[in-house]
Each structure stands twice: as C-alpha cells, then as structure tokens.
N, C-alpha and C positions, 0 to 999 in steps of 0.2 A: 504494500500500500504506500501509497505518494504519500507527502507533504505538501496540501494543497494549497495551507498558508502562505509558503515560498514560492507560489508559481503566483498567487493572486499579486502577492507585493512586488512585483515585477524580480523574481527569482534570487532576491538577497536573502540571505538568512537571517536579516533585522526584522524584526518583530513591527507588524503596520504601526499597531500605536508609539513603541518607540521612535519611529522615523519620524510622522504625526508631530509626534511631540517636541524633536529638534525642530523642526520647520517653523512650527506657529510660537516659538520662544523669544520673538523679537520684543524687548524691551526699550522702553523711554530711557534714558538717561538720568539720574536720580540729580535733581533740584537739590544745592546747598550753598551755605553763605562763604564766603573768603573766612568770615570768622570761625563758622564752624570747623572749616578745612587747618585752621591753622591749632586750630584748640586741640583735634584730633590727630597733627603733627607733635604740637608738646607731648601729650600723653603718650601716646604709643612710643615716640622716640623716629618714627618712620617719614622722618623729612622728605619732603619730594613727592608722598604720594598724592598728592590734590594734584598737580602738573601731570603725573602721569596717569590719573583717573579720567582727565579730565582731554588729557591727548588720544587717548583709547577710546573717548566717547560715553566713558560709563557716570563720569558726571557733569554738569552746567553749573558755572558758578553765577549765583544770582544776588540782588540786593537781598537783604531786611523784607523791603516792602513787596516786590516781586515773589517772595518767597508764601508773603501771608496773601498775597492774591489768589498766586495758585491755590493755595489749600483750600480758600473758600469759597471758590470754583467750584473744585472738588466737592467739598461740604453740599455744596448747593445742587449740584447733581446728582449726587446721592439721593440728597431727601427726595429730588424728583421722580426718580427709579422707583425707589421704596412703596411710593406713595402710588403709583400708576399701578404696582404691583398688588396694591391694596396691605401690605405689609404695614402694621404698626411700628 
C-alpha cells in the first residue's frame, strides 16, 4: 500500500500542514521605542541588537506616540470583531 499523503503534497515527505504552516508564517515587524531598545541593551549586556533587529526587519523603531496609536488601533478593532461576533 502507497502513501497517498506524499503523492497529494506534490511527492515530498513534509507533512501538508507543516508546509501550510511555513508558508502562511509571515509576520509584521514588532513596533518598539529607541528607549525600549536601548533599556533592553543595558540589561541583557547585548549591545547592537536593536541595529541588527531592526536591519533583518524583525523590528520598527517608532516614537512614544506612534507606538500608543498603534495599540489603540488595535484596541479598537478588536472590540469591533468581538462585538460583530456577538462575543461579550
């Protein structure tokens, strides 16, 4: 008897949903202030890594104010979801 799974995912032996699941893994950039990044420099000891988070694309360094907009963006379309859901 075949493995019918390997012949449906076009003949690799990765499992569909693990392929799936690399594919649709694209992530935003994670929103943080110079302050933060530099707070997180003292403590850990690992100078440089906001430059290099930030060259890679994994993070945006944003104002104060930039930073409290987005979240209440956020905030605000949340309660919209929730509420169209009928969710309390």
């Amino acid at each position: 008897m075949q493995n019918n799974s390997a012949n449906l995912s076009g003949g690799s032996n990765t499992p569909a949903s693990e392929t799936a699941s690399k594919e649709n893994t694209v992530e935003e950039p994670l929103m943080v202030t110079q302050e933060a990044v530099e707070a997180y420099e003292r403590r850990t000891g690992f100078y440089g890594i906001g430059r290099i988070m930030v060259e890679d694309g994994h993070w945006i360094i944003v104002t104060k104010e930039e930073l409290a907009r987005s979240r209440a963006q956020v905030h605000a379309n949340r309660h919209q979801v929730t509420r169209q859901r009928g969710v309390a």
